[in-house]
N, C-alpha and C positions, 0 to 999 in steps of 0.2 A: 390725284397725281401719285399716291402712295400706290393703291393698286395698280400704276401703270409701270413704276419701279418693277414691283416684284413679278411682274405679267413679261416685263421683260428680261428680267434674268434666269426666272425660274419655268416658263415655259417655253415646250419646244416649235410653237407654232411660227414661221419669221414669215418676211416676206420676201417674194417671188421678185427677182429684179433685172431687169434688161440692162447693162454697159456698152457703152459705144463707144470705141475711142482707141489709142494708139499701143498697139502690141509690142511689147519690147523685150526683149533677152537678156537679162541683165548675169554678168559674167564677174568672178569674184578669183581674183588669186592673194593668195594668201602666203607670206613669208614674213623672213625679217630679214633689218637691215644693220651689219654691224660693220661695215666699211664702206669708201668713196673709191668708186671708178678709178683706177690708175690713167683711163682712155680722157675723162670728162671728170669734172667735180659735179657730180651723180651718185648719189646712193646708189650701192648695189641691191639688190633683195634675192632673198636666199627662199625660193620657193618652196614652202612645206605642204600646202594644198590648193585645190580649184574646186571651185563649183558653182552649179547655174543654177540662176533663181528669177520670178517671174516680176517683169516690169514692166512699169506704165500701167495701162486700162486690163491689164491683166492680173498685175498688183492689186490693185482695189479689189477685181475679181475673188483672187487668193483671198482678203481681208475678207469677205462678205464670206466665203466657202466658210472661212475660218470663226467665222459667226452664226454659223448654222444658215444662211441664205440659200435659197434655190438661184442660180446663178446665171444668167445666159450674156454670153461672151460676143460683141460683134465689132468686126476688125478686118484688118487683113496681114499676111504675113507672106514672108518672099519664097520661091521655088529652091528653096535651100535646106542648106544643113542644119542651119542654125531654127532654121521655120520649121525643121522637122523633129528638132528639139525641144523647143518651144510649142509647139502644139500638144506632143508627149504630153509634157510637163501638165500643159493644160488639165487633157484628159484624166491625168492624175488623182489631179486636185477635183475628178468629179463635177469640172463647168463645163456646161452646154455650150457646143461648138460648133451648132447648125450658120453661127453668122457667121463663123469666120473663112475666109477667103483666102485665097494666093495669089499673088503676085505674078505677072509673068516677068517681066523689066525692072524690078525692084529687089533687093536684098531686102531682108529681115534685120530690122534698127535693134543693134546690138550695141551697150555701152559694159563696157570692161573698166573694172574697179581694181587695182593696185593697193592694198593692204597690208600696211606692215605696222606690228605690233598693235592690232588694235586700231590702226588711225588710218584713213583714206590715204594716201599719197600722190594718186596718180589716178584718172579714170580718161579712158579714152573711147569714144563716140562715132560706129561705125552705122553710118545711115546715108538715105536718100530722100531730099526735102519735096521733090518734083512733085507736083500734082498726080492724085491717080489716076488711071485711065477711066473714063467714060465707062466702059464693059464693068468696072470693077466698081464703081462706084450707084451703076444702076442694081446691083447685084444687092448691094449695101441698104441701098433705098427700098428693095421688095420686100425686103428679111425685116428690115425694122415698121415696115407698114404694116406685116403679116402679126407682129408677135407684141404689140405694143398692148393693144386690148386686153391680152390675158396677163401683164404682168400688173405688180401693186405700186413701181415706179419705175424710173428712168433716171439715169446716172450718164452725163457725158466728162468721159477724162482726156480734153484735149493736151497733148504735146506738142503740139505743133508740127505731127509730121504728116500730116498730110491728110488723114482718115475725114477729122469733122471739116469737108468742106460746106460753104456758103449751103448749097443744096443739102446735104445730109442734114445739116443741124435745122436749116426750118423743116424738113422730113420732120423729123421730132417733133419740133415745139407743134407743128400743127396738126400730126397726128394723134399728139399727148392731150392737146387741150380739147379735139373730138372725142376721146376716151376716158377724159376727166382724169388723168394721171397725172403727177407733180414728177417736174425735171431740174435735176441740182444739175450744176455745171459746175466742174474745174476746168475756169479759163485758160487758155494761151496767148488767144491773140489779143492785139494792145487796141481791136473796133470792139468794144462791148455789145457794140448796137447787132450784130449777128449773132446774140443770145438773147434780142429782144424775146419777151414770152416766156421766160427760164422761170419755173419757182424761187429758187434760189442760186445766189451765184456766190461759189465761194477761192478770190483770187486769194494770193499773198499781198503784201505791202508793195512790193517791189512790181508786180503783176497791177496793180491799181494806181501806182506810179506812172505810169507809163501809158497810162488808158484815160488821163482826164487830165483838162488844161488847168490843173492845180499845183501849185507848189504844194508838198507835203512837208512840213517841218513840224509839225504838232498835231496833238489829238485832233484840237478843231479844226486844222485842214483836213486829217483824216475824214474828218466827220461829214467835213463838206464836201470829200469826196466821194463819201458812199451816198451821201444824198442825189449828185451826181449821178451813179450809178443806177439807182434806184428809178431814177426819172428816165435815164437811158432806157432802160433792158427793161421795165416796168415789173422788175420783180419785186416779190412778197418780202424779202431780205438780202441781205449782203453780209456775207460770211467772211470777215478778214481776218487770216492766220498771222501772226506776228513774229515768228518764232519764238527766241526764248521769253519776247513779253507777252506769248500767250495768244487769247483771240478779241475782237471784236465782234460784236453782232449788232447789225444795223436795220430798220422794220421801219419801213413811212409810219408818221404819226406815231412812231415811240419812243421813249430816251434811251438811247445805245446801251450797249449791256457789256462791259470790259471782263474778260477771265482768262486772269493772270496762269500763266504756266507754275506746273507741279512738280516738275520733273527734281527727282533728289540727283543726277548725274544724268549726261548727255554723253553719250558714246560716238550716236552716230545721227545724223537726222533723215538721212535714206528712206522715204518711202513714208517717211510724217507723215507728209499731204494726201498722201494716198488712204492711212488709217484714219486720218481725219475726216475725208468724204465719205467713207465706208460707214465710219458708225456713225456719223451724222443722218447720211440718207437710212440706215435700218431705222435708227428712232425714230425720225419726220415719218417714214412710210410704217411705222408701226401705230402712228396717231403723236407722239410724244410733241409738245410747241417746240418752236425753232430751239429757245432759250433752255429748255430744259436738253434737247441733244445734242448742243453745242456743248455743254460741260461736261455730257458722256463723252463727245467727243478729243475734249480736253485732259479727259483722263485717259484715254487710251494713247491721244499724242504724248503723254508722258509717261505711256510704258514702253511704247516703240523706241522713243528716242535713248533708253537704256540698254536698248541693244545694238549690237554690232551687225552691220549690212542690211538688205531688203526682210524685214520683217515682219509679221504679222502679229495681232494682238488676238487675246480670245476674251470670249463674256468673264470667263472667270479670273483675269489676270486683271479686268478692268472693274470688277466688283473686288476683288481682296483691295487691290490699292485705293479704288474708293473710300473702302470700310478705313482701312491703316493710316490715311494718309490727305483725302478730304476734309472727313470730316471734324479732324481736327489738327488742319493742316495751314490755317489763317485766325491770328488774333486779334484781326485790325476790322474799325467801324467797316460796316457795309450797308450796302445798298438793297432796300425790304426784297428787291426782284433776285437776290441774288441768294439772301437770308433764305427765302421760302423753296427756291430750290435746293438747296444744301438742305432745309429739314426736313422735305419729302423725301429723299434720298436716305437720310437718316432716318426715317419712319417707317422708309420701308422694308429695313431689316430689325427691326423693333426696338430700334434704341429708344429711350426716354429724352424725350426734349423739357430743359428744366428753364423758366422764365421767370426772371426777378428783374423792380428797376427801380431806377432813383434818381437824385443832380450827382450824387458822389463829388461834392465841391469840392472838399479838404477829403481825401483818403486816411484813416485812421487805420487803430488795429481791431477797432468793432467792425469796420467794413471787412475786413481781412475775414474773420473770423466769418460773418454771416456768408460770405462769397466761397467760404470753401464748404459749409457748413449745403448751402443752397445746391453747390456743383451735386453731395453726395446722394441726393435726389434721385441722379439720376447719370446719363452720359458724356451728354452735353447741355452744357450753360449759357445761357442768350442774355446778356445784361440791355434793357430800355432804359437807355440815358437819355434825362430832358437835354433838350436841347438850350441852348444862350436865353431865346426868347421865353421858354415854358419857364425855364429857372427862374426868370424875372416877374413871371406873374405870379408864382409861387410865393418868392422867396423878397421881392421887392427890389428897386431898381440900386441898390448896392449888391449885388448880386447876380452871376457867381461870380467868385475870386477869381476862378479860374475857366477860360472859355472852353466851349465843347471840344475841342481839338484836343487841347491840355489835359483834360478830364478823361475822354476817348484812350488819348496814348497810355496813362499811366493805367486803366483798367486794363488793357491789351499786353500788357508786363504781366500781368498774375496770372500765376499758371493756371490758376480753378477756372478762371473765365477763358469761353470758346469763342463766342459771336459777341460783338457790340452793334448795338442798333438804334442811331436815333429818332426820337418820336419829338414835334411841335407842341403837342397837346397837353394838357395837363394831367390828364389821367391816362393811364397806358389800355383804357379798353379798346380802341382802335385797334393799338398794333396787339392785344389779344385776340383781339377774332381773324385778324392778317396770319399767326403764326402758328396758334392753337397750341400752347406747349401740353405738354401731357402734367406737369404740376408747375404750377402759379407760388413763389417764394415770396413772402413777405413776415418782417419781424415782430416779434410779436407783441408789441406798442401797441399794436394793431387789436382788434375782436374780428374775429370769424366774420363777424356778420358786417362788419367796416371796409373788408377787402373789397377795394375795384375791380369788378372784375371776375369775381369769385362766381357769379351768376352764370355769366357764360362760360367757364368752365367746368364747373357742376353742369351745365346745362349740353353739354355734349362726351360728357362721363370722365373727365377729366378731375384733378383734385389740387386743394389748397393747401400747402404747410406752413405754420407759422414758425420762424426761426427764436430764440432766446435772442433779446436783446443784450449786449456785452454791457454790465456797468460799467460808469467813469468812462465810457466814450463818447463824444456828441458832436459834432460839426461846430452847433451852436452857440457848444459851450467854448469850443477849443477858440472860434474866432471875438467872442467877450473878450476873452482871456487877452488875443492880441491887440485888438481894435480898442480894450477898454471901455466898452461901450455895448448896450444893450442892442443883439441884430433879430431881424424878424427870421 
């Protein structure tokens, strides 16, 4: 996974991608507002600029350009002004525009955004919902039967304006599954079952609401909804955006994977969902698992939504904030699936992963000192906290004082420690060979040759340090002290 990190940021090979889906002209005026209407209790806005920028399935397009993709664009747009603007624009941006079409009966789906100071106020939505014509839609169907075999995937960004009809979209899934291509869909419509055959399908909360006979009031309805899904559409995952809480990611026969949003400020959320499908589909079609480019993806949604209006992300604006701001950007217990991507990521610009563990019953200031002592190792710090039960085999059934949660929270207060991880077991060589730290921290009570665990890290060039044990500290001594009584 580490070479697939640096494979992906630091070379320039991408892949080849076919888009299908809804062209839009997205239109930006910009002003501000320092009075109300004399006519109407209406802000006035005092125009200082305009400008056009690409949206819908041309946004994505824009995102993938902007990621180094070979790009091919298919769609359609109206015998207009705005379609002759939008196409420009297109060309511009260097995306391939053999699919795209015109309209003869149709305008070009233009939404106008009202901005003042910084903040949306107003967007108004000029389009035509009608079905396409038969002529334009056969058109659609030859161009994506012709181009499907030479690309590396398939991306459909339905808006619901008309493009992915019933017909186009099985075009796809069954000319994608004859050329072994994988097809992510941004749904619209509220029948999932006309993405049966999608590889993955990634709606919002609000978009999966409204698409299964579930009340959604909690995770586990959530959860029972993309199960739902999954059995619908028969796809490989369900990719659920949550806004500010971030994503879901849902796989038959796996335990869901939650990744909470990063964002340090929210400007604008314009065009999220569009960088979220973009880098999601470059990683899957680069080889990357679902789980590991749903969090590229989560990073990029937390650079976009720091900017103001339709924007785009680049490889390098999503690797600095990775670097700054991932990886040690959560100090709370996690889950091993979520642990091992975050230190792939981190590995793969060559940070040091530093692993030390223990019960940490009663937190002293010998823990204090060995935990900051253990961090300077290296960059980041993974503490393996037993877990209620391991303490108890341990340490015997008075014990611990304090339960894993309790133990978990006050470790995630110190600033030395990064990651906390619980393990069941009694010795931490399991979650050693799960996380591979690059040095194994243990005190030096210990002999060299006592360290758990010290085999398999010596055994894949990795190394051990013993830490100085603090006199006059001791758990065991501290709870005599209170208990009055001798503890195991």
């Amino acid at each position: 996974m580490k070479e697939k990190f640096k494979y992906f940021f630091n070379n320039n090979a991408r892949p080849k991608i076919l888009i299908v889906g809804d062209l839009i002209l997205d239109e930006y005026i910009w002003g501000e507002v320092n009075r109300i209407s004399p006519e109407a209790p209406v802000p006035v806005l005092e125009t200082r600029s305009e400008n056009l920028a690409l949206g819908g399935a041309a946004n994505v397009a824009n995102n993938l350009v902007g990621l180094g993709c070979e790009v091919h664009l298919c769609g359609a747009i109206g015998q207009d002004e705005k379609g002759d603007k939008l196409l420009q624009m297109i060309h511009e941006r260097a995306i391939q525009t053999e699919g795209i079409f015109r309209f003869v009966h149709r305008p070009t789906t233009s939404k106008i955004r009202i901005i003042a100071h910084s903040q949306q106020i107003l967007r108004i939505d000029k389009e035509d919902n009608r079905p396409i014509t038969e002529e334009t839609e056969k058109k659609l169907i030859q161009y994506i039967n012709q181009i499907i075999p030479g690309v590396d995937g398939i991306i459909c960004s339905d808006y619901h304006k008309g493009i992915l009809t019933e017909k186009i979209i099985k075009t796809i899934l069954r000319r994608a599954k004859k050329s072994k291509k994988a097809v992510i869909v941004d749904p619209k419509s509220s029948d999932f079952s006309l993405y049966k055959g999608a590889t993955v399908i990634t709606p919002n909360e609000r978009e999966v609401a409204r698409s299964v006979p579930i009340k959604i009031r909690d995770k586990q309805d959530l959860g029972r909804a993309a199960e739902y899904l999954l059995n619908l559409t028969q796809a490989e995952a369900v990719l659920i955006t949550l806004g500010k809480d971030g994503m879901s990611l849902y796989q038959s026969k796996e335990e869901f994977v939650s990744i909470p949003t990063v964002a340090k400020e929210v400007f604008d959320v314009t065009g999220a969902g569009d960088t979220v499908i973009s880098v999601f589909s470059m990683a899957v079609f680069v080889g990357f698992s679902y789980r590991e480019a749903a969090w590229l993806a989560n990073m990029a949604a937390s650079v976009v939504v720091g900017k103001v209006g339709t924007a785009v992300v680049t490889l390098e604006e999503i690797n600095e904030f990775l670097h700054q701001e991932m990886l040690h950007a959560s100090h709370t217990v996690m889950k091993l699936a979520e642990l091992k991507t975050i230190i792939s990521m981190a590995k793969s610009t060559d940070k040091k992963v530093v692993l030390t563990n223990g019960c940490f019953d009663i937190i002293h200031g010998g823990h204090i000192e060995f935990l900051q002592k253990a961090k300077s190792f290296g960059d980041i710090l993974v503490v393996g906290l037993n877990t209620d039960q391991s303490v108890r085999k341990l340490k015997g059934g008075n014990r611990p004082i304090k339960n894993e949660k309790e133990r978990g929270d006050i470790l995630s207060a110190l600033k030395y420690v990064d990651y906390i991880i619980l393990f069941d077991e009694t010795t931490p060589e399991k979650l050693i060979r799960e996380i591979r730290p690059d040095i194994l921290v243990k005190g030096n009570d210990y002999k060299i040759d006592e360290v758990v665990g010290r085999e398999i890290v010596e055994g894949y060039g990795a190394r051990v340090e013993l830490v100085p044990v603090v006199a006059g500290y001791s758990t065991t001594a501290t709870l005599e002290k209170i208990m009055g009584q001798k503890v195991r």
